[in-house]
NUROLUM-114288 format. One record per residue: x, y, z negated of N, C-alpha, C in turn; residue in three letters. Coordinates in steps of 0.001 Angstrom, whole numbers, plus 524288, in hexadecimal, padded with zeros to 5 digits. Layout:
BEGIN
XYZXYZXYZALA
...
This chain:
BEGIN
8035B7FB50800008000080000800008037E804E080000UNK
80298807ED802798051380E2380420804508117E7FF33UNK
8089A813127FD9E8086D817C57F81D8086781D587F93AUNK
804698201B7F9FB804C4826F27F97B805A6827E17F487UNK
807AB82C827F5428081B830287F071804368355D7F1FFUNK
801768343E7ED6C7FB82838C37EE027FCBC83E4A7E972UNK
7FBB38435F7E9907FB99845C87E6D47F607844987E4CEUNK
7F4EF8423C7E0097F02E842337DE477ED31846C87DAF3UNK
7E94D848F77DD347E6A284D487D8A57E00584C087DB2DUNK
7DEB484B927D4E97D96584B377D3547D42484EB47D2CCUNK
7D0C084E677D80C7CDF2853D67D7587C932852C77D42FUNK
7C612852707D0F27C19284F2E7CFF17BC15852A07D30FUNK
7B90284F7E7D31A7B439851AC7D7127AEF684FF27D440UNK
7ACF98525B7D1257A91184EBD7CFFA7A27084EF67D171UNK
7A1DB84A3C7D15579B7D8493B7D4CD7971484C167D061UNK
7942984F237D3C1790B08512F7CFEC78D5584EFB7CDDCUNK
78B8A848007D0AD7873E845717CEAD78B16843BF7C8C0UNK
7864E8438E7C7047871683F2E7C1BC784BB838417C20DUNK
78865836F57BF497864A831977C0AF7852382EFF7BB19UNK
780B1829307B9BE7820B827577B4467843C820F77B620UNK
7866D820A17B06A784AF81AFF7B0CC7817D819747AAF4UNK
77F16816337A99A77D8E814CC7A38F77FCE80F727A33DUNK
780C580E0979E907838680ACD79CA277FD580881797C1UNK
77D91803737977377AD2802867942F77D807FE8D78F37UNK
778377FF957897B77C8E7FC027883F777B27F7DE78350UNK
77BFB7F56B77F79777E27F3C477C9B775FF7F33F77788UNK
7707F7F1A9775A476F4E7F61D77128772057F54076E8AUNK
771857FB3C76B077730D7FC3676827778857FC4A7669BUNK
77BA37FC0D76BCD7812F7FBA476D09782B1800F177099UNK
78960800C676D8578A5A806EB772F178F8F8037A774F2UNK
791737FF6C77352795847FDC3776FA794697FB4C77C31UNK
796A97FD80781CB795167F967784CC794F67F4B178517UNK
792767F30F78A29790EA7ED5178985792B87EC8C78DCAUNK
7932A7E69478E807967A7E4AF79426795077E8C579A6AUNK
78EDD7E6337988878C627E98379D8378E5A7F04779FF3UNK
78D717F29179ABD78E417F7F379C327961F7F91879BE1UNK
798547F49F79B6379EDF7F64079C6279F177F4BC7A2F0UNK
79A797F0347A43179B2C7EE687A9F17998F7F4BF7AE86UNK
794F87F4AD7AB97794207F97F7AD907952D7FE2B7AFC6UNK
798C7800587AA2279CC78050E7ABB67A0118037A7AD48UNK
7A35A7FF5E7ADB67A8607FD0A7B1D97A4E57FBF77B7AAUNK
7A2DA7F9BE7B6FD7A0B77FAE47BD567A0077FF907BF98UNK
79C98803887BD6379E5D808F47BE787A22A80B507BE3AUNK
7A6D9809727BB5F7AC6C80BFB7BBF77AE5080B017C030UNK
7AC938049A7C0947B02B801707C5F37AFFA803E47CB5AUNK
7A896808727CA977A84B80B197CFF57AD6480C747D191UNK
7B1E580E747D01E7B4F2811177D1B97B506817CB7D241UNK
7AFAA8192B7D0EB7AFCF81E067CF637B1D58222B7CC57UNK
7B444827537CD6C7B74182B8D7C99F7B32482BCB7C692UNK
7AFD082A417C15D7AC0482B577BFDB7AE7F82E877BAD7UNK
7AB498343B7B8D17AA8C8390D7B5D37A7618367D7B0FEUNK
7A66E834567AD9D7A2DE8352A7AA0F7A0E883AB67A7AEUNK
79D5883B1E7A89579BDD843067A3E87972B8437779FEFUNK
7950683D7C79FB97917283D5079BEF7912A8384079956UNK
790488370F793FF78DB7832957923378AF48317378E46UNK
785A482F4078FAB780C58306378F0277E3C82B6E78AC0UNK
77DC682983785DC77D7882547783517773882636781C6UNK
7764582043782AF76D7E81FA6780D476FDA81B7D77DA6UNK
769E78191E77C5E768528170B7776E761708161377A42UNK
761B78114B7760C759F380E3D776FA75862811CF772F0UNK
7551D811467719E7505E8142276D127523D810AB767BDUNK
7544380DC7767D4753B2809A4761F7758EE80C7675F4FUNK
7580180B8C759B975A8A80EB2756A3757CA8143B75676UNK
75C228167C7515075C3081C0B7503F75EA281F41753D1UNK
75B5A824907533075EEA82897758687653A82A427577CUNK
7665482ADF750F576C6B82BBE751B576DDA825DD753A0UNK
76C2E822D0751D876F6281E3F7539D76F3F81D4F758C2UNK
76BC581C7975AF476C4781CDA760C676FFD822617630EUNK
76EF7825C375FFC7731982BC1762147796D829C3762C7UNK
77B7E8278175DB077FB78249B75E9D7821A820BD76222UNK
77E1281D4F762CC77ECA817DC7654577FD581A3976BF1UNK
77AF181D1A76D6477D8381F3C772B5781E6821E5771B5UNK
783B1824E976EAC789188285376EF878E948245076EA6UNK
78DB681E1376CAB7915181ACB76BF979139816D277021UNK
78CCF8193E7742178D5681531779207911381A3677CFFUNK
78E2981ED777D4B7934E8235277FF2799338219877F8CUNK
798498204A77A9679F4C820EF778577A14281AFE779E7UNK
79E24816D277CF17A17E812C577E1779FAB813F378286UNK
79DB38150F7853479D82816FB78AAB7A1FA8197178D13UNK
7A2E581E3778A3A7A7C9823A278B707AB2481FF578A3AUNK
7ADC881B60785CD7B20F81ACD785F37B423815D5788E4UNK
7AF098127B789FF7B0FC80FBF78E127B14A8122C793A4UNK
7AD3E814E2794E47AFC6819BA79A7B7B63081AEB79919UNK
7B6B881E3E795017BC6781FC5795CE7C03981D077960FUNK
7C0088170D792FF7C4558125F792E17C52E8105979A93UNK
7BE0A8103179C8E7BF7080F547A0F57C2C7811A97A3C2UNK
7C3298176A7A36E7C7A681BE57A6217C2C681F187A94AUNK
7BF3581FE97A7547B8E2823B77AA977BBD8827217A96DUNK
7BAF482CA47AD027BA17831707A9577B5D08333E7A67BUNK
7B68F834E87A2467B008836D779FFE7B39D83B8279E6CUNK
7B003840447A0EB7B1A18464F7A0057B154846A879AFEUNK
7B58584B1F7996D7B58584C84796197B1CE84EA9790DCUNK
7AEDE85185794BD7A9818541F793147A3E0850C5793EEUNK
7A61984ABB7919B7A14F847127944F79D45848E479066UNK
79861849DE792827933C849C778F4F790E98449378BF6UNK
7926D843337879C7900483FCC784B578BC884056782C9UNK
786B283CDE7830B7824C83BDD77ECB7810C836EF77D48UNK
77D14836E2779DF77B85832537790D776018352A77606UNK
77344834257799476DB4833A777A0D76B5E8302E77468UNK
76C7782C40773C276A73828BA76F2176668827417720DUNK
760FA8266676E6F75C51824937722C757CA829A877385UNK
75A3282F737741575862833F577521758568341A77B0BUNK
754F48322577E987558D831F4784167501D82EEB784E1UNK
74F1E82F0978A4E74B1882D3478CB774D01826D978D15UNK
749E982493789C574B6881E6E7897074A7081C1E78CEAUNK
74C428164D790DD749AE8121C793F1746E8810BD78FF1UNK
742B180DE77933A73F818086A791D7743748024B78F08UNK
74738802FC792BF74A857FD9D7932D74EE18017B78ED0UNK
7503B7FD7B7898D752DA80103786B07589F8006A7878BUNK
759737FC16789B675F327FCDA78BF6761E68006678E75UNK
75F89802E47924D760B6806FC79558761E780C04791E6UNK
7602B80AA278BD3760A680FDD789597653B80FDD787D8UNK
767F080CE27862A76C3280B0D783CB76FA280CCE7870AUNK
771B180FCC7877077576811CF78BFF7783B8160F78D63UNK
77DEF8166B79018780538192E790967812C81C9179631UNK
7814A821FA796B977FF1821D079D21785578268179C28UNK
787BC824B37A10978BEB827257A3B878A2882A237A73DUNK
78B9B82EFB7A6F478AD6833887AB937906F833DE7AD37UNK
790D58333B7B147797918345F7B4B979690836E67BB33UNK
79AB28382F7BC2A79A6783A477C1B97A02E8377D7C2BFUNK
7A0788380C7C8EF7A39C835D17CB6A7A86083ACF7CAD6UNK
7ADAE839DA7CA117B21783D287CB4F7B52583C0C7D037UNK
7B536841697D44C7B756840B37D9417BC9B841C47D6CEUNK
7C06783F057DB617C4A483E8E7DA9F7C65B83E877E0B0UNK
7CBAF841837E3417CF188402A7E7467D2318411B7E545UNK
7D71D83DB47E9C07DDAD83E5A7E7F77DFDA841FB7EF1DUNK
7E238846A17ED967E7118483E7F3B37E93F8447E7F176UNK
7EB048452E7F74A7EE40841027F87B7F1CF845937FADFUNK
7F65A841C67FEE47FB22847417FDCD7FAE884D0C801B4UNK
7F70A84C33805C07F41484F23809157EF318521680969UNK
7F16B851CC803657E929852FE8023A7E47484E13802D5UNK
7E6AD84B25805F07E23B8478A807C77DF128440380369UNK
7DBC1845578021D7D6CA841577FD7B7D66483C947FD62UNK
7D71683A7C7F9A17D7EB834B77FA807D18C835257F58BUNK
7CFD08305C7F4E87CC3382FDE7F29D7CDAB82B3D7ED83UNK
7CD9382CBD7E9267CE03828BE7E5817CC32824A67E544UNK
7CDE181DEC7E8B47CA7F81B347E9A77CA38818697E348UNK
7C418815B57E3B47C4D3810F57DED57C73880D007E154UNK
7C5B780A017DEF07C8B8804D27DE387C88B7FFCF7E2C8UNK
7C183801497E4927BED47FDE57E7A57C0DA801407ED81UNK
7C172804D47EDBF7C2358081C7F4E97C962806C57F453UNK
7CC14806F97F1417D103806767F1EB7D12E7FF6A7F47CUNK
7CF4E7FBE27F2937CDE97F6EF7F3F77CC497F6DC7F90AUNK
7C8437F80B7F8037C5A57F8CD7FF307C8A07FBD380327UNK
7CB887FE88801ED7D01C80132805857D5667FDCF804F6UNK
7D55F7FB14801447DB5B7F865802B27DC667F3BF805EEUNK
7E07E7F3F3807A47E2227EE9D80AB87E5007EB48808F7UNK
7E6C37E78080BE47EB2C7E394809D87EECF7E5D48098DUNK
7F0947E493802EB7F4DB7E5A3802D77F75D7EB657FD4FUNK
7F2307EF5A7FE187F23A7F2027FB287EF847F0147F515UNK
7F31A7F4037F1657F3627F4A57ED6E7EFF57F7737EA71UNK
7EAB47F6687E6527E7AA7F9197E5127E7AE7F9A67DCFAUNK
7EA5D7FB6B7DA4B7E9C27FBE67D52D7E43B7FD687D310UNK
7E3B47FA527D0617DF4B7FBB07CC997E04E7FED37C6DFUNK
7DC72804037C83E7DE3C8086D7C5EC7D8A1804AE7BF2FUNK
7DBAE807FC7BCD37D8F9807767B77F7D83B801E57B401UNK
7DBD27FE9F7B7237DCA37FA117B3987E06E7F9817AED4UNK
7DFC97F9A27AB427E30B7F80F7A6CE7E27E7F5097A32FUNK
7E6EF7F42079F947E6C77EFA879C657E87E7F057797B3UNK
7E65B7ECEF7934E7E8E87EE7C78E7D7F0167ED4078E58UNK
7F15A7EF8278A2C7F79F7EF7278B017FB1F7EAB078B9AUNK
7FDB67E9F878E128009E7E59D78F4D7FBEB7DFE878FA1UNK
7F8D77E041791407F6CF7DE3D792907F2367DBE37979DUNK
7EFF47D860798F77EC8B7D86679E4D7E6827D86B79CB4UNK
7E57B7DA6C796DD7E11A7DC08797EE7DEBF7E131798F5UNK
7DA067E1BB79C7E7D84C7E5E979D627D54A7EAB679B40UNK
7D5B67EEFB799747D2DD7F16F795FA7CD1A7F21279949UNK
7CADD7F3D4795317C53A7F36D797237C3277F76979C35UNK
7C6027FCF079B547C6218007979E807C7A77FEA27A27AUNK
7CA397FB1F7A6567CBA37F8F07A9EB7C7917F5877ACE2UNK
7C32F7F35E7AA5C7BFF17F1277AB667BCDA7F1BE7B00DUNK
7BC3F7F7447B0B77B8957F99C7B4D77BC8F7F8E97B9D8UNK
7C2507F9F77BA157C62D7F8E97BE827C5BE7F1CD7C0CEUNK
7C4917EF397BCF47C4E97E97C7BD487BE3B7E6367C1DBUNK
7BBAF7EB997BF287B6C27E8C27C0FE7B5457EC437C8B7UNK
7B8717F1317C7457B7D67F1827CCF67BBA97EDCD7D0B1UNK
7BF227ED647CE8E7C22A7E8E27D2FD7C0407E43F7D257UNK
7BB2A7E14C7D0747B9B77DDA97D0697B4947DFC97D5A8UNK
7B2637E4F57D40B7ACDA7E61C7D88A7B0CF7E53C7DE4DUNK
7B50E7E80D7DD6C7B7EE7E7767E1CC7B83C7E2A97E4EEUNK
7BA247DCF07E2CF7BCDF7D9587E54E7B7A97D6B27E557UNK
7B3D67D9337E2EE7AD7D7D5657E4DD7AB9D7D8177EA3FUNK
7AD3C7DB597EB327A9DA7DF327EE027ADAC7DF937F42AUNK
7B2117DC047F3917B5547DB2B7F6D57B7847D6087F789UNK
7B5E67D2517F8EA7B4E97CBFF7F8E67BBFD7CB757FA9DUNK
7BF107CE127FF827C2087CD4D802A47C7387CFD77FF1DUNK
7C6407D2E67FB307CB2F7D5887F93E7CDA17D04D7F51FUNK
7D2CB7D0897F6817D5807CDFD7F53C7DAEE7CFCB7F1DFUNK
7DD637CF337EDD47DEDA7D22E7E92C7E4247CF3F7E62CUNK
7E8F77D1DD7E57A7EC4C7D0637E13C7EAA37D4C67DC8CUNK
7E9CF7D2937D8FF7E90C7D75F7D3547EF6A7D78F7D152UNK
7F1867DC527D1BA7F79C7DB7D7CEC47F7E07E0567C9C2UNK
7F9D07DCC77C7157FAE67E02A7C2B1801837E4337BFE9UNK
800BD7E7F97BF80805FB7E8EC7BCE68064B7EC1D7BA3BUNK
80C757EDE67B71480C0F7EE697B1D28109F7F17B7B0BCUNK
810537F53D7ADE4814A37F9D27AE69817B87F83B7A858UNK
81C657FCA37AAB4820017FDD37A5A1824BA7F8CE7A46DUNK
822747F6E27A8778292F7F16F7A59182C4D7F00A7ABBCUNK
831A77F27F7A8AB833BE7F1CA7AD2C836077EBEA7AFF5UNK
837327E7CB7AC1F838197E3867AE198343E7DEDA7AEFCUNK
82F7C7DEE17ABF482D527DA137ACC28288F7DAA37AFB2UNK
82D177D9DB7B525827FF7D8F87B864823137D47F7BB63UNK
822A37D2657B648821407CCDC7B6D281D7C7CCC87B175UNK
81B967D1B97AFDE817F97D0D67AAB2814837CFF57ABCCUNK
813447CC2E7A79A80E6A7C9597A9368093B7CC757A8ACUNK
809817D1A67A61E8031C7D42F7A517803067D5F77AAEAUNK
805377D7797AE88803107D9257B4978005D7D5637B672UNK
802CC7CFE97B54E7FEE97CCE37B7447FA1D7CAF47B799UNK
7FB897CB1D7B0CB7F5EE7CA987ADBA7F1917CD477AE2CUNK
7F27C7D3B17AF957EEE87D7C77AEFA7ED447D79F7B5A1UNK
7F06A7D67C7B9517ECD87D4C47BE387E9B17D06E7BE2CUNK
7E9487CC7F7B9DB7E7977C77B7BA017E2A17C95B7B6FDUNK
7E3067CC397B32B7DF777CEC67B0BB7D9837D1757B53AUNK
7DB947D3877B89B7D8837D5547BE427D5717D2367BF78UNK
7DA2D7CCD37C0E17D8E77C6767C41C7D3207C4BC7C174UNK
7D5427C3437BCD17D2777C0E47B9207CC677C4897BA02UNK
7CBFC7C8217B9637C66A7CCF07B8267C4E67CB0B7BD4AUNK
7C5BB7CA3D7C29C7C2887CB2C7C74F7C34B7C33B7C895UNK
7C5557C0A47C54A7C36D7BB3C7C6FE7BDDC7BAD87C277UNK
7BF187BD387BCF87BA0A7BBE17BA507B5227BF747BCC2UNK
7B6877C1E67C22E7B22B7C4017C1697B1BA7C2FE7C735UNK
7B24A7BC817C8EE7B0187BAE77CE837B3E57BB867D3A1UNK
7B88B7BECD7D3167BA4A7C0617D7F47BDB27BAC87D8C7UNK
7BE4B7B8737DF1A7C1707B4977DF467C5C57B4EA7DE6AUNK
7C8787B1A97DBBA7CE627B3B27DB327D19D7B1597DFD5UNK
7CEF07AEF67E2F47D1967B0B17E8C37D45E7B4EE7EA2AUNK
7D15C7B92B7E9507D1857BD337EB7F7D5607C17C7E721UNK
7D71B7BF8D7E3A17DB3D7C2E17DEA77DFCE7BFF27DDEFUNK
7E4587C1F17DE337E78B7BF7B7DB907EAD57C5A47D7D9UNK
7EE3A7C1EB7D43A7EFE07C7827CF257F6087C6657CF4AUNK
7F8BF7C9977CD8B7FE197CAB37CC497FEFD7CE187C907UNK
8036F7CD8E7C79D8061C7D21B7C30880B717D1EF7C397UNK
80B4A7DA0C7C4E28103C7D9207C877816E47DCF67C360UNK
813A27DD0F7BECC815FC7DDE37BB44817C77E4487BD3BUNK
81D487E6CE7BA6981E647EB1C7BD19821697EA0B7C2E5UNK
820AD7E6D27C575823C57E6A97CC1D821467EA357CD73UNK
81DAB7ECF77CE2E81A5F7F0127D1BF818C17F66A7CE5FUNK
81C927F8FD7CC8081BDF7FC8F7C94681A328015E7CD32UNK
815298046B7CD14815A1808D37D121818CD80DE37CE0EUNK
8184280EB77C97D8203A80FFA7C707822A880E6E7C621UNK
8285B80F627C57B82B4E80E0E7C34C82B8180CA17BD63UNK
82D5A808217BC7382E25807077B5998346F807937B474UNK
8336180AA67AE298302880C7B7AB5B82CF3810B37AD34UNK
8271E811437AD9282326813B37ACBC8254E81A567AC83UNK
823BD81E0A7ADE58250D8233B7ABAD821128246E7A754UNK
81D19822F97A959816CB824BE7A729812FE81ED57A501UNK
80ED1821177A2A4809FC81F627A15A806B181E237A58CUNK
806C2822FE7A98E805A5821857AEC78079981CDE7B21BUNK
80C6781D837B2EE80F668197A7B52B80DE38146D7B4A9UNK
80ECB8136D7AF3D80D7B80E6E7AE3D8093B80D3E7AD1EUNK
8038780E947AE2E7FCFA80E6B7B0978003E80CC27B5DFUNK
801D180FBF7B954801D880E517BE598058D808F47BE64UNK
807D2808607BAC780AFB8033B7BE04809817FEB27B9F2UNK
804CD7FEEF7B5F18038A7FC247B3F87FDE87FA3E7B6F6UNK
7FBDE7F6A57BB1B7F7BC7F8947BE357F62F7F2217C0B0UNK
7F2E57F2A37C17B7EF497ED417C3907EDD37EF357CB0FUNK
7F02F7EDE67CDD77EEBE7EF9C7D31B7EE677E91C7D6A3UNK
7E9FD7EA5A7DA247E91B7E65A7DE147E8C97E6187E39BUNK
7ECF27E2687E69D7EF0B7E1A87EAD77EB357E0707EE9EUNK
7E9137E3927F27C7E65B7DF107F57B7E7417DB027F8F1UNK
7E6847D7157F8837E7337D3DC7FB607E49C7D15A801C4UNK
7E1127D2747FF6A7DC037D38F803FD7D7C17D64980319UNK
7D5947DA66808197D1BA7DC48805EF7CDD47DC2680AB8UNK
């Protein structure tokens, strides 16, 4: 794959619609539930610059009104902090409430129980070195544009320390490259893993592991493993130099990227 060097600067543009999502949950509970983590990772997985600027917490009628006042304000607060672990933006000046059961109730009391996200989309282009606009692709158009042969990293995967498991915030990166390789019968895939900061052992075994980690997520979830194979290529493939200068650096050369093989 061909390397430019881009002057990158960030203009943001933002869409005037507002959009929601709600997030439901269950009684008398404010921690999510499987359903509503599937949920907002599927909506992350859109690939969208998404803005959060509001969040909006209900409640059924049962119970007392402070208590219900609380209970929505403690579903907000696992809402906002699993958004932020994911890496969302939620503005600064996000509008919080929590309604309690002070609102126009459903019939069906589940629906009351609930958290609703107001977000807008954030535009984003990159110049390039001519001025020319390149468009911030996700994850799924970089795929669909690549060929044999090229190199595609998966941005926002990480792992706990020295180790191949995945933090939870990573989750939503895992499940769009699963919509991906369903939604593309013919793409064909090495997952490789690697791993910054050591200059001699290039043969550690967590690169491997943490691409196998990938493997493993898209065979339990149906894809043929025909079509995957994994490696770990330790530091051989550093896109800096080691030792590291930065914090930065070593994000970039600590990284899970996939080869295509066929597409």
């Amino acid at each position: 794959m061909k390397k430019y060097l881009f002057l990158i600067i960030f203009f943001p543009f933002f869409a005037q619609a507002q959009e929601k999502l709600n997030v439901y949950f269950d009684f008398d509970k404010f921690n999510l539930n499987d359903e509503a983590v599937k949920k907002i990772n599927t909506w992350i997985a859109e690939g969208k610059n998404y803005q959060v600027i509001k969040l909006y917490g209900f409640c059924d009628w049962k119970g007392t009104n402070s208590y219900n006042d609380t209970l929505a304000l403690k579903r907000v607060n696992e809402v906002y902090n699993f958004l932020k672990e994911s890496g969302i933006e939620v503005r600064k000046d996000i509008e919080i409430r929590g309604f309690g059961e002070d609102f126009e109730q459903s019939k069906n009391q589940s629906e009351n129980r609930r958290v609703t996200i107001i977000f807008q989309e954030k535009k984003e282009v990159i110049l390039g070195e001519k001025n020319k606009v390149l468009s911030k692709e996700p994850l799924k158009d970089k795929v669909k544009l690549a060929k044999k042969g090229d190199l595609i990293k998966l941005d926002n995967i990480y792992f706990f320390n020295n180790s191949a498991k995945i933090v939870p915030k990573s989750e939503s990166v895992l499940y769009e490259l699963l919509c991906i390789m369903e939604d593309n019968p013919k793409l064909i895939i090495e997952i490789q893993g690697h791993i910054c900061c050591k200059l001699n052992d290039k043969d550690d075994p967590i690169s491997a592991a943490r691409a196998k980690t990938v493997y493993n997520y898209l065979i339990r979830n149906k894809i043929d493993r025909k079509r995957m194979t994994f490696k770990g290529y330790g530091v051989s493939r550093p896109i800096h130099p080691i030792p590291e200068k930065n914090a930065l650096e070593e994000d970039e050369n600590r990284r899970v990227e996939i080869l295509i093989v066929e597409n």
